[in-house]
N, C-alpha and C positions, 0 to 999 in steps of 0.2 A: 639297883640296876639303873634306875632313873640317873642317877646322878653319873655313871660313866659314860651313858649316852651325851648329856647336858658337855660333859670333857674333853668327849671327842667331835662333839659342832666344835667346842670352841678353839680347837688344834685345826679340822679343817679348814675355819673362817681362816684363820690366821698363816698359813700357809697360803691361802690363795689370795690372800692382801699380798703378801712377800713377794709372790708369784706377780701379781699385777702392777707392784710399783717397779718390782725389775725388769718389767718389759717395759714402762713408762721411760725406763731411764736409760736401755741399751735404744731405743728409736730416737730419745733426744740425743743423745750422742752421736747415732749415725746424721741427724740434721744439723750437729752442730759439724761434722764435718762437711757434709756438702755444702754449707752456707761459706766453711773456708775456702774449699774449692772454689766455689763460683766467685767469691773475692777475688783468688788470685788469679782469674782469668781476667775478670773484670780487669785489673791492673795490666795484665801482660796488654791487654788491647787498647787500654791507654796510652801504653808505651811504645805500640805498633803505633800506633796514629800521629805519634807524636814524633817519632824516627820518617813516617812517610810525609810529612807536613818539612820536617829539616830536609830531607831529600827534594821536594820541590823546591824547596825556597833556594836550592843547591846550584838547582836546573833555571832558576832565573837570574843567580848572580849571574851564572855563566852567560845567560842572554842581553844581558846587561854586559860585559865586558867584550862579547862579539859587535853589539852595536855600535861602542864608545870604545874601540880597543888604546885609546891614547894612555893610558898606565899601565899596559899589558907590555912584559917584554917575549915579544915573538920570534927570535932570532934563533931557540930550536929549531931542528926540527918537524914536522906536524902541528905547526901552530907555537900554543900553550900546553908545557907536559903537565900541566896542574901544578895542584898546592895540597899538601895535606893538612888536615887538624887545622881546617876555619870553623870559625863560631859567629851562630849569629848573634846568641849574647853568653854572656859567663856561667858558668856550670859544666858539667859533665858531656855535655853532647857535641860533634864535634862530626865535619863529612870534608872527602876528601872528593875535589873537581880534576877533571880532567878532559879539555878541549883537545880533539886532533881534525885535521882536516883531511877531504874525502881525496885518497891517494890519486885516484883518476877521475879520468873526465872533462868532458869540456865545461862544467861548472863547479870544479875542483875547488875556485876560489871563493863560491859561493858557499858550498858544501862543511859543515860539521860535523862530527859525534861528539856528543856530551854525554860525560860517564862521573854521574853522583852517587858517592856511596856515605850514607848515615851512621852514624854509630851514635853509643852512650857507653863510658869507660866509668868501669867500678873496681877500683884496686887494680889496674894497667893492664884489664882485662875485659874484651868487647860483648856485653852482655845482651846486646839488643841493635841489630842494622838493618838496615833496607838500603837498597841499590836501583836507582833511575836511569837508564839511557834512552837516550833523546837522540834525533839527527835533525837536523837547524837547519834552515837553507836562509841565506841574505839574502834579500834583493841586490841583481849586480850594480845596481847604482851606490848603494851603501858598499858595500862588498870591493868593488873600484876604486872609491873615492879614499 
């Protein structure tokens, strides 16, 4: 009798080990997916920050080519209808400007809207933008001159 006792500890021991490692192994699993998770967010807001940083840097070409407009050809139009698909350097990222000036008003000449829009093209397909609008005013002495 002794001895079927002794057989059945060692069937329970043994079921509740199987029991305790398969619970060790279904919570490492769920943390190996959350740790993916928070990766790829991690990433996506890399990417956000890196589409809003191309988008400013969009919004100061454009204030840069309002100041100096001597290589701008103006003769649309509302100004400049923009340019699309500039880079500030090579790779995939690329934003499209678009200067118009303010339709009325007595400081029409001074007046802007700047309209930047960010992207990052993967296979001819826009995976990640952001979009800045700005309104500019010159001083009418620049603005004049």
């Amino acid at each position: 009798m002794k001895h079927k006792q002794i057989k059945t500890r060692r069937g329970g021991v043994l079921v509740t080990v199987l029991f305790v490692i398969m619970a060790i192994a279904v919570i490492s699993l769920g943390l190996f997916a959350r740790t993916d998770r928070n990766l790829a967010c991690g990433k996506n807001l890399a990417v956000r920050m890196q589409m809003d940083s191309l988008a400013h840097s969009g919004l100061e070409h454009a204030r840069a080519l309002l100041i100096n407009p001597q290589g701008v050809d103006t003769s649309a139009p509302g100004y400049w209808q923009g340019q699309a698909g500039l880079q500030v350097e090579s790779g995939s990222d690329y934003y499209d400007l678009t200067i118009t000036q303010a339709p009325v008003g007595l400081t029409r000449r001074c007046s802007y809207t700047i309209q930047c829009q960010a992207y990052r093209l993967a296979e001819g397909q826009r995976i990640a933008q952001s979009n800045l609008q700005a309104e500019f005013r010159l001083h009418p002495a620049v603005a004049y001159w």
